[in-house]
NURODREN-945254 format. One record per residue (C-alpha): x negated, y negated, z; residue in three letters. Coordinates in pm, whole numbers, padded with zeros to 5 digits, always signed. Each point is the difference from the previous one (the first is absolute). Last residue first. Layout:
REM residues N
XYZAla ...
END
This chain:
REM residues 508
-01105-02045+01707Unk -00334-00073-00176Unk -00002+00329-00197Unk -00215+00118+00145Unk +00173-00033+00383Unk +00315+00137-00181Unk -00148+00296-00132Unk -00196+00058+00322Unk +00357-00033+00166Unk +00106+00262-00195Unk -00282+00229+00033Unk +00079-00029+00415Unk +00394+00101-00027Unk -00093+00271-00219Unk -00232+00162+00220Unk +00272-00101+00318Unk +00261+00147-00241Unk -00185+00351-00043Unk -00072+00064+00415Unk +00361-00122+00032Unk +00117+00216-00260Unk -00245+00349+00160Unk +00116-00098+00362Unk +00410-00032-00106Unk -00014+00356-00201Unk -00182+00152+00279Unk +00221-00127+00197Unk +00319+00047-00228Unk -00095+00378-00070Unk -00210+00178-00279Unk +00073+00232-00251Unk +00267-00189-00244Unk +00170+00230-00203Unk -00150+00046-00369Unk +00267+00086-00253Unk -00009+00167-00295Unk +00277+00030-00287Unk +00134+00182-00280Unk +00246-00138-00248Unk +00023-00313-00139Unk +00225+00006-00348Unk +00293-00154+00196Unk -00201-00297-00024Unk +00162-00052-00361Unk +00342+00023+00105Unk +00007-00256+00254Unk -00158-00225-00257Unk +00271+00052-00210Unk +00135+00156-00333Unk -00302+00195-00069Unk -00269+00057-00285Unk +00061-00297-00235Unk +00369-00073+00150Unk -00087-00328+00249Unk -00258+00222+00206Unk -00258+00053-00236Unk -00196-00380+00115Unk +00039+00057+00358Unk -00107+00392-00014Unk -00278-00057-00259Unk -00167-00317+00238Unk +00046+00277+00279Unk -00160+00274-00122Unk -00287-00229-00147Unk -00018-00134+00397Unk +00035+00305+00168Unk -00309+00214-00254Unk -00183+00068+00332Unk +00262+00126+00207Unk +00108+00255-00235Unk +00202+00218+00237Unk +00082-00207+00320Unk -00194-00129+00263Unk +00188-00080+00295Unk -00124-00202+00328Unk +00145+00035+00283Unk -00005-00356+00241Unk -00169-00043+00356Unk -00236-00233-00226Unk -00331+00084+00096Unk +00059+00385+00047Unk +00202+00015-00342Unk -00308-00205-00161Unk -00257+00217+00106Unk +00221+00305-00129Unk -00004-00199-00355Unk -00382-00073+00028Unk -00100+00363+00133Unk +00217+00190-00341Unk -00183-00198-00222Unk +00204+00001-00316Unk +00192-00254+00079Unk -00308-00191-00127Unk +00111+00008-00360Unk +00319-00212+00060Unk +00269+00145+00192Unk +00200+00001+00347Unk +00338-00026+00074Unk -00010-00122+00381Unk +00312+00123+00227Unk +00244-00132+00246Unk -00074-00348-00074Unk -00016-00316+00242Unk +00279-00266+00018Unk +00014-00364-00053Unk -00126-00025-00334Unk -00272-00255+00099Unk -00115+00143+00347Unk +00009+00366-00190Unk -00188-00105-00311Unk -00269-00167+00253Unk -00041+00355+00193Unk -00033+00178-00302Unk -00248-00145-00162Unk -00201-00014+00336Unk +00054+00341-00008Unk -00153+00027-00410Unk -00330-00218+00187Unk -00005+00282+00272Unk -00009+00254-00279Unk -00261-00157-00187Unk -00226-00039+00314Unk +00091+00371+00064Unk -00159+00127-00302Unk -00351-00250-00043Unk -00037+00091+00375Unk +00078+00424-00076Unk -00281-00054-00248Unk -00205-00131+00252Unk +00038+00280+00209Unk -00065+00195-00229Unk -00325-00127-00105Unk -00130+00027+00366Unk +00007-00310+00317Unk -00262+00128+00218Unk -00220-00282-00063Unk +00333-00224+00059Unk +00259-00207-00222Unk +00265-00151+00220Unk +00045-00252-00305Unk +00020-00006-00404Unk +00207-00319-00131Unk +00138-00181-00262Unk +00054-00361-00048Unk +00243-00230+00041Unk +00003-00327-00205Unk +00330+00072-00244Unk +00216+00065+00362Unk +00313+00028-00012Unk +00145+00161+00302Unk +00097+00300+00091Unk -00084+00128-00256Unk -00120-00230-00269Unk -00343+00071+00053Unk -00331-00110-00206Unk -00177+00176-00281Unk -00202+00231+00189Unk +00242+00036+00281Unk -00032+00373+00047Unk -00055-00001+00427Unk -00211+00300+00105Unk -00019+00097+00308Unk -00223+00265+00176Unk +00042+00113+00349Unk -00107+00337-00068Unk +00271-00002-00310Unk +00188+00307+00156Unk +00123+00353-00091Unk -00261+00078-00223Unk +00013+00188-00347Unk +00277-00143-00164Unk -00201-00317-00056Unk -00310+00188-00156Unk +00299+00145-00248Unk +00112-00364-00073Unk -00319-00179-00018Unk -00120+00290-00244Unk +00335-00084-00205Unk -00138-00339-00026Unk -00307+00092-00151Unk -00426+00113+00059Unk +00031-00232+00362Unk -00155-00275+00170Unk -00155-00129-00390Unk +00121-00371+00124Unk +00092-00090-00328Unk +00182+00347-00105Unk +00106+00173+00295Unk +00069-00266+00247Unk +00104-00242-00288Unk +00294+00226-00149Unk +00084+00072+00371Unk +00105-00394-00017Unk +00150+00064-00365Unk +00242+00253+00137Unk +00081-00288+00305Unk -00076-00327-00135Unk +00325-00246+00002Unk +00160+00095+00327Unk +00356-00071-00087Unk +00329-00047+00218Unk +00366+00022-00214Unk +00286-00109+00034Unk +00311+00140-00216Unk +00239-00161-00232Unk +00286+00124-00229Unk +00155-00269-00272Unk +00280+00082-00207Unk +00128-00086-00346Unk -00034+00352-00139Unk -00360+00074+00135Unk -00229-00187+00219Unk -00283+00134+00184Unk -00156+00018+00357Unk -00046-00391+00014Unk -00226-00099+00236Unk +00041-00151+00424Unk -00441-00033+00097Unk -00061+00197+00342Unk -00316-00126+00060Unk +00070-00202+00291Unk +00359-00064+00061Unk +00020-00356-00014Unk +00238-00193+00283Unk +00324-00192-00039Unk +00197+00305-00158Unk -00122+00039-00354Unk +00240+00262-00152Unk -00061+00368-00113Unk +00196+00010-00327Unk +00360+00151+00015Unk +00089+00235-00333Unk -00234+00309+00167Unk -00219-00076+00271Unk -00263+00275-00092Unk -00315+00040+00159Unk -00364+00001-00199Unk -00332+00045+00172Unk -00265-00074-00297Unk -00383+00156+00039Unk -00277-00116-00217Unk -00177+00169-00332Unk +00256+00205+00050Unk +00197+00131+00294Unk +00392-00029+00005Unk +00162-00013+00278Unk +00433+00057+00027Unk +00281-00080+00193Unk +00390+00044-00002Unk +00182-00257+00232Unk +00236-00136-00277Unk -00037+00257-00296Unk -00196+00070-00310Unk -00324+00198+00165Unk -00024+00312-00170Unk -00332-00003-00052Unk -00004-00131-00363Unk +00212-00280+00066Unk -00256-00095+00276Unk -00219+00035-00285Unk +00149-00211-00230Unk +00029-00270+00274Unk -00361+00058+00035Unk -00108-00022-00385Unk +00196-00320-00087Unk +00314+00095-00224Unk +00038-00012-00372Unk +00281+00154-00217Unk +00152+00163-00306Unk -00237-00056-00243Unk +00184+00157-00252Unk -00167+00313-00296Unk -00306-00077-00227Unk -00241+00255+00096Unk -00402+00051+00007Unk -00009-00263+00227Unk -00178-00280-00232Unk +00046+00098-00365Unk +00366+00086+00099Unk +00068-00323+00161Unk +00277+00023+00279Unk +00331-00144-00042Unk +00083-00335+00218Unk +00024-00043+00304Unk +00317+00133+00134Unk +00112-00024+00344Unk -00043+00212+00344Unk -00221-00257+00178Unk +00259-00266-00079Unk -00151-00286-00227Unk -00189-00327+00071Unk -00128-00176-00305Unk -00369-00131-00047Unk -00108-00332+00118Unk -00092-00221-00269Unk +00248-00243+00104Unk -00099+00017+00357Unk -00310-00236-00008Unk -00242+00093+00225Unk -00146-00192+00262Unk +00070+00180+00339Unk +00280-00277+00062Unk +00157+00106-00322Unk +00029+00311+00114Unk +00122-00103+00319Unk +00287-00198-00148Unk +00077+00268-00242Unk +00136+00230+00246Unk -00036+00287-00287Unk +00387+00186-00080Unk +00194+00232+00193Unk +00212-00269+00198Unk -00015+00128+00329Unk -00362+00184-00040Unk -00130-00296-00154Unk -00359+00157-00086Unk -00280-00195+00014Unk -00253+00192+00168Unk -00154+00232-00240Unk +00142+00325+00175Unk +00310-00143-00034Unk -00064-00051-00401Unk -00130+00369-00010Unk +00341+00143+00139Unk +00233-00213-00233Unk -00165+00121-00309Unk -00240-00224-00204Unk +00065-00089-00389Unk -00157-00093-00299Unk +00170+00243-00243Unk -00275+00021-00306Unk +00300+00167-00233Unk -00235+00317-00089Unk -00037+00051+00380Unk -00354+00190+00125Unk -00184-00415-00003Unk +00251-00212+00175Unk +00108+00262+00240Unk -00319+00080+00112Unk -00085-00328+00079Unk +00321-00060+00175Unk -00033+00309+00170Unk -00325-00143+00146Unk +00084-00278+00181Unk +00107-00316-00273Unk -00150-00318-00137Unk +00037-00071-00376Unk -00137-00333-00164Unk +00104-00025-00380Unk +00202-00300+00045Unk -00217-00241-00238Unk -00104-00206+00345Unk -00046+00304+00157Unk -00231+00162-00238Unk -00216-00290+00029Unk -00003+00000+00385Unk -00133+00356+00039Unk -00209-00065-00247Unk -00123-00317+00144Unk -00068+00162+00331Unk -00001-00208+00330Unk +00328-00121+00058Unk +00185+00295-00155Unk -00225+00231+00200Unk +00067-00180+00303Unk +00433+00046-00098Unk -00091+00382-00063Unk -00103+00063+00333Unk +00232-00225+00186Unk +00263+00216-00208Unk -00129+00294+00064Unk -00026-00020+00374Unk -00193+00169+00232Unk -00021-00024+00398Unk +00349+00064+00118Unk +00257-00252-00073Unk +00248+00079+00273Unk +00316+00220-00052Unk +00352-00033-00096Unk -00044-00189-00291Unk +00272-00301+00056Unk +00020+00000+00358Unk -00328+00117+00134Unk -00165-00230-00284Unk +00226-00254+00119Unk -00123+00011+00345Unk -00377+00012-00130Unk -00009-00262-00253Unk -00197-00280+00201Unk -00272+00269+00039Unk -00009+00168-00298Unk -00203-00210-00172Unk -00287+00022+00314Unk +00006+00343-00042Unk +00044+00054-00373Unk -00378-00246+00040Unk -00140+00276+00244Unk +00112+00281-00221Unk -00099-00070-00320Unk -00320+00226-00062Unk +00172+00287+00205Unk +00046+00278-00272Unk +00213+00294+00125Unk +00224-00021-00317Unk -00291+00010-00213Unk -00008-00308-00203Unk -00043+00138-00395Unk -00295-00177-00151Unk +00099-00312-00252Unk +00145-00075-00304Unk +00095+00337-00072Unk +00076+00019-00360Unk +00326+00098-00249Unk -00092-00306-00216Unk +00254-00185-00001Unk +00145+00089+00331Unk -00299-00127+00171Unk -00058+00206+00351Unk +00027-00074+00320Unk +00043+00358+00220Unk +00062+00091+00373Unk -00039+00221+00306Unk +00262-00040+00183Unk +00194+00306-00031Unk -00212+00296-00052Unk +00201+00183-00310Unk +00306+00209-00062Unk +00166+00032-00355Unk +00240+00270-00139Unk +00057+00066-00335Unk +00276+00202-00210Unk +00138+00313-00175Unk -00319+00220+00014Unk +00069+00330-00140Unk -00172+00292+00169Unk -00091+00292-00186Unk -00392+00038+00124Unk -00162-00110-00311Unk +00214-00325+00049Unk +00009-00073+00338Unk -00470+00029-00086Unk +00041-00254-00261Unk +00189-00213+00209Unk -00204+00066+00330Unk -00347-00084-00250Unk +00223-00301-00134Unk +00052-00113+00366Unk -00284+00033+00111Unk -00242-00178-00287Unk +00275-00316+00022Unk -00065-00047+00359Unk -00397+00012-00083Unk +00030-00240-00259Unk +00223-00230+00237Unk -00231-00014+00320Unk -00291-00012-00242Unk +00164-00330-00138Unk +00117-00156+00316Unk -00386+00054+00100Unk +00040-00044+00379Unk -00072-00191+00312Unk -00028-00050+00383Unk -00173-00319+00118Unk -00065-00026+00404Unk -00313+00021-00012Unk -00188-00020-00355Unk +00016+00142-00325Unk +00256+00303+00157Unk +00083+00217-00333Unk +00207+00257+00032Unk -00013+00280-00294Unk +00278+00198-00125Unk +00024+00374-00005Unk +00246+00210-00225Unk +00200+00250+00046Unk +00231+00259-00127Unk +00312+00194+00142Unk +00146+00205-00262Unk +00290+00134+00269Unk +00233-00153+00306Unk +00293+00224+00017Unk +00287-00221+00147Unk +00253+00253-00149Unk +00100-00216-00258Unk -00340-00098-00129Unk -00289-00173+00081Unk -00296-00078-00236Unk -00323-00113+00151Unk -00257-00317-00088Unk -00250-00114+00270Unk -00199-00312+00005Unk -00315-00031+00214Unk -00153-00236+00309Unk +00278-00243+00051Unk +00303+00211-00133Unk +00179-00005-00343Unk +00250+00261+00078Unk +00167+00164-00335Unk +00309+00195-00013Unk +00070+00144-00380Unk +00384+00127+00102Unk +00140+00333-00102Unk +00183+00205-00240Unk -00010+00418+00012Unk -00043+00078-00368Unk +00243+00260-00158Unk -00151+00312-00088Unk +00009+00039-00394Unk 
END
């Protein structure tokens, strides 16, 4: 009998689908399936999700990549999780329910009142956390609900009440011992991580309103959780780790060193650098945008990164081609964009849902401007392009101010690193080379597999497992420091102006 080639079950819970893969030794990605997942957005500013169609459909993927490791003579020896990071679950323990909508990680319904919370808090925020409050919380989220629903209250009173991003919820329901749990990388993402003393900073939990006793626990990213649910995945083998989806794909790229950097393009677009053991420190004055994170922790240690995020970037081209009926697809945008060497003047800023770099900004909107009679379909394409490129150099820019150095190369990945014009856009805007490697697109499922199989499952180290990468592309920059300079300040005196009409809504 030919022996079976073992391998991890990755999956990648992401905003607008789930994704199941196995990944073995070699770093061969294979039995990729997928699922979509619908966004619902009631009114402005609200961002949600069915927590159970998010976990049916998760379920669906992995047991079709299960069943189809099996029929294909790979053995699957353990689990790897990767999910949005914010985006967030209540549910009753006792009965296994939702309680409420998901919250949408790029939801904004809270974020004048985590403003004015904040406030007083900001200095030891810095200190404790490492990074501001953003615009979303969970726990403020969960603490309104607990005010204003009597379910939600009931079942905490009888200590049924479960709050966790989406791992948790995922981890709850695939492992037979109902692990309530949250990795390290997802709880910094959440906003209340202790980075110091690797634990919540309970004080400002409890100042949001929720009580931290029914908090879930913080493990490592590479950790067990429990042992999968054969009726569920299709296997019953470890959970062997959790890691939020952009660290994972950083991982993914390569990108596991101080100084290394990566972008990864989804439904928005996440500039990662590494700082390795030392996390970027608060030096008197706020970096905008560039928010200090946890990269992952492993074997008692703690690696951090910062990281600048433009929170509708896929999805913004989504809503060209879909909502706005501009174009028959995305890839369309991308081929029309390849076609023409300029925008015509065009500029597109992709704040649908707010900025938060370079600064954050839950009231700014989007824009369309320099549009003329003459102005053609391409050229408009190549807008909705290079506005997502100059937002992924502002990315950059802030991670470099923050980390105190600026990278050598860009990693990138994501399913828009397939457009060939975006990536060389963003080598001309950022003076930087950007790489794309083999498998760009899977990154973050690679890279959940590679942190989670790297303590003996598949390889002996991290080091070892991005040894697999092989093969790689790089786009030079094309253009020179003036052009470079006039096309940035052209860009930043756009952004400059939708900011302050942000502000000027919002009352500031």
């Amino acid at each position: 009998m030919t022996q079976q080639r073992p391998a991890l079950l990755a999956v990648d819970e992401g905003t607008t689908g789930t994704r199941a893969a196995w990944v073995d030794e070699a770093g061969v990605v294979g039995g990729l399936e997928y699922r979509s997942i619908d966004v619902a957005h009631p009114v402005p500013g609200m961002v949600e999700q069915d927590a159970l169609q998010l976990l049916h459909r998760t379920t669906e993927a992995m047991r079709a990549t299960a069943a189809a490791a099996q029929a294909g003579g790979i053995r699957i020896v353990g689990i790897a999780i990767t999910q949005q990071r914010l985006t967030a679950v209540l549910w009753d323990a006792d009965t296994g329910l939702p309680l409420a909508p998901a919250v949408v990680w790029q939801d904004t319904r809270h974020a004048a009142e985590l403003a004015r919370i904040a406030a007083p808090w900001r200095e030891r925020l810095y200190e404790v956390i490492g990074r501001p409050a953003g615009f979303g919380s969970p726990y403020l989220w969960a603490a309104r609900l607990l005010q204003a629903d009597e379910a939600v209250a009931a079942a905490a009173r009888r200590g049924g009440l479960r709050l966790g991003t989406v791992e948790s919820w995922l981890i709850w329901n695939l492992s037979r011992e109902r692990v309530y749990a949250t990795s390290a990388t997802n709880a910094s993402a959440a906003g209340a991580y202790a980075t110091g003393a690797g634990g919540y900073y309970a004080e400002w939990v409890e100042e949001l309103g929720f009580p931290t006793e029914l908090l879930p626990e913080i493990r490592q990213d590479q950790d067990s959780y429990g042992t999968s649910a054969h009726e569920l995945c299709g296997v019953s083998v470890p959970i062997l780790g959790a890691i939020g989806d952009q660290q994972a794909g950083a991982i993914g790229l390569g990108s596991i060193r101080a100084g290394q950097a990566s972008c990864v393009h989804g439904t928005g677009s996440f500039l990662s650098q590494g700082t390795g053991t030392e996390r970027a420190r608060y030096r008197g004055v706020e970096v905008p945008g560039a928010i200090p994170l946890l990269a992952w922790r492993a074997d008692g240690v703690s690696r951090y990164l910062v990281e600048g995020i433009v929170p509708m970037t896929g999805s913004a081209l989504e809503w060209a081609a879909g909502r706005l009926g501009c174009f028959e697809s995305v890839e369309q945008i991308g081929r029309l964009a390849g076609t023409t060497a300029d925008a015509g003047g065009a500029m597109f800023l992709p704040a649908l849902a707010g900025a938060m770099t370079p600064a954050i900004a839950p009231r700014a909107r989007a824009s369309l401007s320099g549009l003329s009679a003459g102005t053609t379909s391409a050229q408009l394409a190549r807008a909705l392009i290079e506005g997502i490129a100059h937002s992924a150099a502002d990315g950059v820019e802030a991670n470099t101010l923050t980390a105190g150095a600026a990278p050598d190369e860009l990693a990138a990945g994501g399913g828009m690193a397939a457009s060939a014009t975006l990536l060389q856009a963003q080598a001309d805007l950022t003076g930087v080379p950007v790489v794309r490697h083999p498998g760009y697109a899977v990154a973050s499922l690679r890279g959940a597999a590679f942190l989670a199989g790297s303590q003996g499952a598949l390889w002996s180290s991290l080091d070892e497992a991005v040894t697999t990468l092989r093969g790689r592309e790089v786009f030079e920059p094309g253009i020179g420091d003036d052009e470079r300079g006039e096309r940035r300040a052209a860009w930043q005196r756009r952004l400059a102006f939708e900011l302050e009409e942000g502000s000027r809504d919002a009352g500031g």
